[in-house]
C-alpha positions in Angstrom: 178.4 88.2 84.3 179.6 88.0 80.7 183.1 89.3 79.6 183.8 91.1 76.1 187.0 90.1 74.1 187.6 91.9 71.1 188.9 89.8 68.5 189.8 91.0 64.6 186.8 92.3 62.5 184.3 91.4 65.7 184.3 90.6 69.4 183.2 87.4 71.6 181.2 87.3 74.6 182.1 84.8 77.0 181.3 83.7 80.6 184.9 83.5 82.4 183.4 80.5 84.8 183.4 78.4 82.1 186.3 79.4 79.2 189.2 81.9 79.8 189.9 84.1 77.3 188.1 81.7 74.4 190.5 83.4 71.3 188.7 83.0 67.8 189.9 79.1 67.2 187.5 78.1 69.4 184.9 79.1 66.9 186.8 77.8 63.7 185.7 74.2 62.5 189.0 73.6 60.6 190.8 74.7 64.1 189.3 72.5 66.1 189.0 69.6 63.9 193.0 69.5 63.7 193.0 69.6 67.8 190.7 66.3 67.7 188.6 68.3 69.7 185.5 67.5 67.2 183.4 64.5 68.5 180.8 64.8 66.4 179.0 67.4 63.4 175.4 67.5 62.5 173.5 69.9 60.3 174.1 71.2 56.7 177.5 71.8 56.7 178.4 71.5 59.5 176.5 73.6 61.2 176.7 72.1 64.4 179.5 70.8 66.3 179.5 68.7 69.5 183.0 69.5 71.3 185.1 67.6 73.9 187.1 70.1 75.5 189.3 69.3 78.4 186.3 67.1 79.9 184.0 69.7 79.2 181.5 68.7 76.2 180.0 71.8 74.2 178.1 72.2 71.4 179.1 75.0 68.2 176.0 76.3 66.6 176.9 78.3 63.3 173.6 80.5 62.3 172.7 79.3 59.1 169.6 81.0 57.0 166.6 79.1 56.3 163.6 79.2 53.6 164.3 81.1 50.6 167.0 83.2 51.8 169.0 80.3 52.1 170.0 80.0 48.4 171.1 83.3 48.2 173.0 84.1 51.5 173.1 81.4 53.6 175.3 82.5 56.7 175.6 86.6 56.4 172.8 88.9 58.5 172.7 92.9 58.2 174.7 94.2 60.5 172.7 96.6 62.9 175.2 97.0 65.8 176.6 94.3 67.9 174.0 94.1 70.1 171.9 93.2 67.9 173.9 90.3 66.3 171.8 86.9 66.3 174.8 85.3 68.7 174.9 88.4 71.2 171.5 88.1 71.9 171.1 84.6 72.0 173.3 84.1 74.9 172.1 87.1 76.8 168.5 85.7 76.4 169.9 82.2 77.9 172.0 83.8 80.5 168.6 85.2 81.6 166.7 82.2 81.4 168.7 80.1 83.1 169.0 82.9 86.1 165.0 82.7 85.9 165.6 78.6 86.6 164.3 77.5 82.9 165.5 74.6 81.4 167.5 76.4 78.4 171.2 74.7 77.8 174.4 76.9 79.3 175.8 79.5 77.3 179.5 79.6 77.2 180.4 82.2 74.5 179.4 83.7 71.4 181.2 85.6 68.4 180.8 88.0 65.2 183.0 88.7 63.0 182.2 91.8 59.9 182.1 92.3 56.7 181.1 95.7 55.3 177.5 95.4 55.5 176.6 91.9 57.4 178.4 89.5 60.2 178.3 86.1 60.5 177.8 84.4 64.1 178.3 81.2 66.2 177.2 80.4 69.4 178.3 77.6 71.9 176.7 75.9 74.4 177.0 73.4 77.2 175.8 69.9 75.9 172.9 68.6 77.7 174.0 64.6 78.4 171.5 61.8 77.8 168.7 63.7 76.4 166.9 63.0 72.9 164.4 65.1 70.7 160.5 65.1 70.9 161.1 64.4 67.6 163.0 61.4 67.7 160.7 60.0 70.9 157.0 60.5 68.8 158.6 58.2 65.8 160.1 55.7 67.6 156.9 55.1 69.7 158.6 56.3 73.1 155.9 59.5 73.7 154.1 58.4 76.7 151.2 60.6 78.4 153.4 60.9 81.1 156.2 62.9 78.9 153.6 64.8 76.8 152.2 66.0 80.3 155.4 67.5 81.6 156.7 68.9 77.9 152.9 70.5 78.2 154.1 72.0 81.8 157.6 73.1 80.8 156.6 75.2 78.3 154.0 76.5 80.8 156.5 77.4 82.9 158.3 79.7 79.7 155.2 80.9 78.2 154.2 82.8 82.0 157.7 84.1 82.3 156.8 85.9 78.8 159.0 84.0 76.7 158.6 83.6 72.9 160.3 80.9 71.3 160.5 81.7 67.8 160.8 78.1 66.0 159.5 75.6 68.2 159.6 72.5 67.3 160.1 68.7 67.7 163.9 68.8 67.4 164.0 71.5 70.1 162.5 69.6 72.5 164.7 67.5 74.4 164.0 64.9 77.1 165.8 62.4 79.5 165.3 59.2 80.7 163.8 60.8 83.7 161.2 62.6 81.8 162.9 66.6 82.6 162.5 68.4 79.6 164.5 71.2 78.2 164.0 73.8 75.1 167.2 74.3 72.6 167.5 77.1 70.2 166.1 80.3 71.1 167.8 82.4 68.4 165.4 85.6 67.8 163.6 84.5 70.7 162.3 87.5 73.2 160.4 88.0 76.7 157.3 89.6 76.1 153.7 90.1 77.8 152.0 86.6 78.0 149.5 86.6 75.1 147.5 84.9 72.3 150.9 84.1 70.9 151.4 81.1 73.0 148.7 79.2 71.1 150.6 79.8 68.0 153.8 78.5 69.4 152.2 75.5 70.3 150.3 75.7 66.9 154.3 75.6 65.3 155.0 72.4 67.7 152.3 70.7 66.2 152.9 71.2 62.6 156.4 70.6 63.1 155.8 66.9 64.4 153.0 66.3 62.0 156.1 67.6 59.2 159.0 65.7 60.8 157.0 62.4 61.6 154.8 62.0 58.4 154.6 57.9 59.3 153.9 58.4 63.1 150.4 57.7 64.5 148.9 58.6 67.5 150.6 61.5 68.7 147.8 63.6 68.0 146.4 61.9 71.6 149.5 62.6 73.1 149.6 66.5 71.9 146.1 67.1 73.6 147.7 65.6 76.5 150.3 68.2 76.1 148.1 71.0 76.0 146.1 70.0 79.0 148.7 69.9 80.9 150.0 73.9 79.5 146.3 75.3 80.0 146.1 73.8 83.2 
């Protein structure tokens, strides 16, 4: 069960099993920097932060536009209500998921904060240890049939429990040593009927690794192996 804090200008939902009473600093880059609390950012400026708090390691997620929007508001949405914020629903979608037993990271809080007309949002997660992207896998060679197979059954396993992902692709994909695979990033992602529309997420996947792996060869195989394993 989530917890509401109201902070200045927003509010923060938080899971009180994993962080008590979070405070807005936990969300501020310059904050958390100066507690050498920052191990590592990726992501145009700084978009994402991996944490080490107290032993625990998180990841900090700041929703950022994409595409054309980008240049002209890059992290400011309409505000509709609160529960409609980007961050809100996010982590209600994950706390769902993972109560469903899908492979989705741990939420641990997300805020808002207003302006007049739009909010900006953040969102952290628990950090998923010793895994690496599909993408990172198909250009180094690593993509055996094997791991196509069971990235093809995972998201089997999300696409009949309805769920849309709404940017799939090879960077949210993330596998182990072991070959378990979890999904990252389900920001405007929703549970729906099952439906053509699972075609066209795997449709995304492909052109994103076909986009993010212009020099790799051969993954093409391993995709079909993918989606014999999710029509199975």
């Amino acid at each position: 069960m989530f917890e509401r804090q109201r902070i200045d200008r927003g509010a923060i939902l938080y899971d009180p099993r994993r962080v008590r009473e979070p405070g807005p600093a936990l969300f501020e880059p310059d904050a958390l920097r100066a507690q050498g609390t920052v191990a590592e950012a990726r992501g145009g400026r700084g978009s994402i932060l991996f944490l080490e708090i107290g032993g625990r390691r998180w990841v900090l997620r700041r929703y950022l536009r994409g595409g054309m929007a980008m240049h002209v508001v890059r992290d400011r949405y309409l505000w509709l209500g609160e529960e409609r914020t980007r961050s809100f629903r996010e982590m209600r979608l994950l706390g769902e998921l993972g109560r469903r037993g899908l492979p989705v990271p741990v939420p641990v809080a997300a805020r808002y904060r207003r302006g007049l007309l739009s909010y900006r949002a953040e969102l952290i997660t628990e950090r998923l240890a010793g895994v690496e992207s599909l993408s990172a896998l198909v250009a180094t060679g690593r993509m055996d049939d094997a791991r196509w197979a069971a990235v093809g059954r995972c998201l089997r396993r999300f696409h009949d429990a309805g769920v849309q992902h709404a940017d799939l692709n090879s960077d949210n994909i993330q596998l182990d040593e072991a070959g378990e695979v979890w999904v990252l990033d389900f920001d405007r992602g929703r549970i729906r009927e099952p439906g053509h529309w699972r075609q066209r997420v795997l449709n995304r996947l492909a052109r994103s690794i076909a986009k993010r792996n212009p020099g790799a060869t051969g993954w093409q195989a391993g995709f079909a192996v993918l989606r014999l394993a999710h029509d199975a």
